[in-house]
N, C-alpha and C positions, 0 to 999 in steps of 0.2 A: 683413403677412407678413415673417418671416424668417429667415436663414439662419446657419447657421456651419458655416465651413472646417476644417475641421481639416488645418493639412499635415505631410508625409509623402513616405517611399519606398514603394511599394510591393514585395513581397516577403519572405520569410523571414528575409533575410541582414541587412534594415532594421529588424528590428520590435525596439522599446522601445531604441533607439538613442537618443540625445541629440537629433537632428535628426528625430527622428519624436513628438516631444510631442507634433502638432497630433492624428494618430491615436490615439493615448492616451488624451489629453484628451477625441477625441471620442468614444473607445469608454467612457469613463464617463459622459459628458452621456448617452448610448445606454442603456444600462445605468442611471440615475438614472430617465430617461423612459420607460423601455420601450421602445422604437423599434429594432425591428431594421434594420441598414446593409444591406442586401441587392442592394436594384437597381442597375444599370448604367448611367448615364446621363450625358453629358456628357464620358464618360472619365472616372468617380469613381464612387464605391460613395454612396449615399444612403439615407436615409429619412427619412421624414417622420409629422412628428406634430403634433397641437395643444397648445397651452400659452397657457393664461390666453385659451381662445377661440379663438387666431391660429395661424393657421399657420406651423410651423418645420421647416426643412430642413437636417439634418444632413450633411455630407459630406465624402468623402476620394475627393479627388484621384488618380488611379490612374495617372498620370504620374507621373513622377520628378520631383520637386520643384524643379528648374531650369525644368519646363513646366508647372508648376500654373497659370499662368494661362490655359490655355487653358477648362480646368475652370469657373475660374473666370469668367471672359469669356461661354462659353455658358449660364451655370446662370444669373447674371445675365441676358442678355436673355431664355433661356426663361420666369422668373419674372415679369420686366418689373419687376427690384428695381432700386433704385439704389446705389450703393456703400455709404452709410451706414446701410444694413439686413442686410447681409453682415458678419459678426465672425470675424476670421481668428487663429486660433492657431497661433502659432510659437514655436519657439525661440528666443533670445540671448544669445549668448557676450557681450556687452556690460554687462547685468546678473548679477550676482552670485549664486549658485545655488541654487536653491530661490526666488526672488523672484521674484514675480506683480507685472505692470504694466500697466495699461490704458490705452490712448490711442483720441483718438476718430480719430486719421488720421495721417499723416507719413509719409516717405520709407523707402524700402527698406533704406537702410543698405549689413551690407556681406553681409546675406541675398537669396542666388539665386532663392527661390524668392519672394520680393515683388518682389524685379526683375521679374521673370518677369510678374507678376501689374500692376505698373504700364505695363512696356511693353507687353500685350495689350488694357489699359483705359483707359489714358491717365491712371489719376490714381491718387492715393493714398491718397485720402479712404473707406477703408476702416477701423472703428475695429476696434481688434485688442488680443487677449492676448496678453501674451508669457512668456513663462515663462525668468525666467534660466538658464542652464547656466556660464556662469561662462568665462573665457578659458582656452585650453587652455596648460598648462604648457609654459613656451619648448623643452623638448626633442620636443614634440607639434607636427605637421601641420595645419593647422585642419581641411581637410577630414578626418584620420584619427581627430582629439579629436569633431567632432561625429558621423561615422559609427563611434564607440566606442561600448559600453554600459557602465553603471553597475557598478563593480567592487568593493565594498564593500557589507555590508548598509549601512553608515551611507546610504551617497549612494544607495541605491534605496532607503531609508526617506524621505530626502527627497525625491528628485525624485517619490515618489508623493503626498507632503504636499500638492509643489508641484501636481502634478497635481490632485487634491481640487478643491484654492484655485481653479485656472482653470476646472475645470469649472463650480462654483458660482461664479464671477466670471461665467463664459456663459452661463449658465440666468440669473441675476439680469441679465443685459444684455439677454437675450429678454425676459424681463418687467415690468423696471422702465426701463430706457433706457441709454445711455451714462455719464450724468452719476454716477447714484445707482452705478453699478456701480463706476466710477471713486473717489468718495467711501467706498464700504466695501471694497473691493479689493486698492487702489494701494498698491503697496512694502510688501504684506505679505510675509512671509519663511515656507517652511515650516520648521515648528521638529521 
């Protein structure tokens, strides 16, 4: 069995923001599989479907993304998964934009919402997408650059490139494992 996060604000004022990929991302993994996100559970919207046999659990966080772990923490033990079967999507103004990265685990950096999510589970060892958004230009707020949306056709051609990439980075992570996801993946760029 397994899962991916997709994180996110919930709300109108949030959607297709810089900081809401993980929702994106996982309304196309939804949308690839057929799986409607519907139910209420854990404080996040979910559904679930089979894939290559196994069971997978799509979800979004219905907290605000400073508390996703609490999401995260429950959906965990109700599953009785362990961290490295959970694949988390987010954003990072640290990679360069449009750039898809895969890791099998590592620290929260200088995102709230993996904060959130290590100090509710004690670790880190959650492997995860990231989807670059690129540092916000020095006259830009960080929090106002990542709760901004895409202002050019150019940058929503790409960030939905980028989005593409990660969703099939997720689906190929459900199915083939960490490793292989990361070797066809890693520091692709959407063009």
């Amino acid at each position: 069995m397994r899962a991916i996060v997709g994180l996110g604000n919930p709300g109108e004022k949030y959607e297709h923001t810089r900081h809401n990929v993980g929702f994106d991302v996982i309304s196309i993994i939804a949308a690839k599989l057929n799986t409607p996100i519907k139910k209420m559970k854990f404080q996040g919207l979910i559904g679930e479907t089979l894939l290559g046999g196994e069971k997978l659990v799509l979800i979004k966080p219905q907290t605000f993304m400073n508390l996703s772990g609490y999401t995260v923490s429950d959906a965990l033990s109700w599953y009785k998964m362990e961290p490295k079967d959970m694949l988390l999507i987010v954003d990072d103004i640290d990679l360069p934009f449009g750039q898809v990265r895969i890791r099998p685990k590592g620290g929260p950096g200088t995102h709230n919402g993996l904060r959130h999510i290590v100090q509710c589970t004690a670790t880190g060892d959650f492997p995860r997408v990231r989807v670059g958004m690129g540092a916000p230009p020095p006259q830009w707020d960080l929090a106002d650059w990542v709760l901004s949306k895409f202002q050019t056709e150019e940058e929503r051609k790409i960030a939905f490139d980028a989005y593409m990439l990660a969703a099939d980075a997720a689906i190929c992570w459900a199915e083939n494992g960490i490793d292989t996801a990361m070797n066809r993946f890693n520091n692709r760029h959407a063009e």
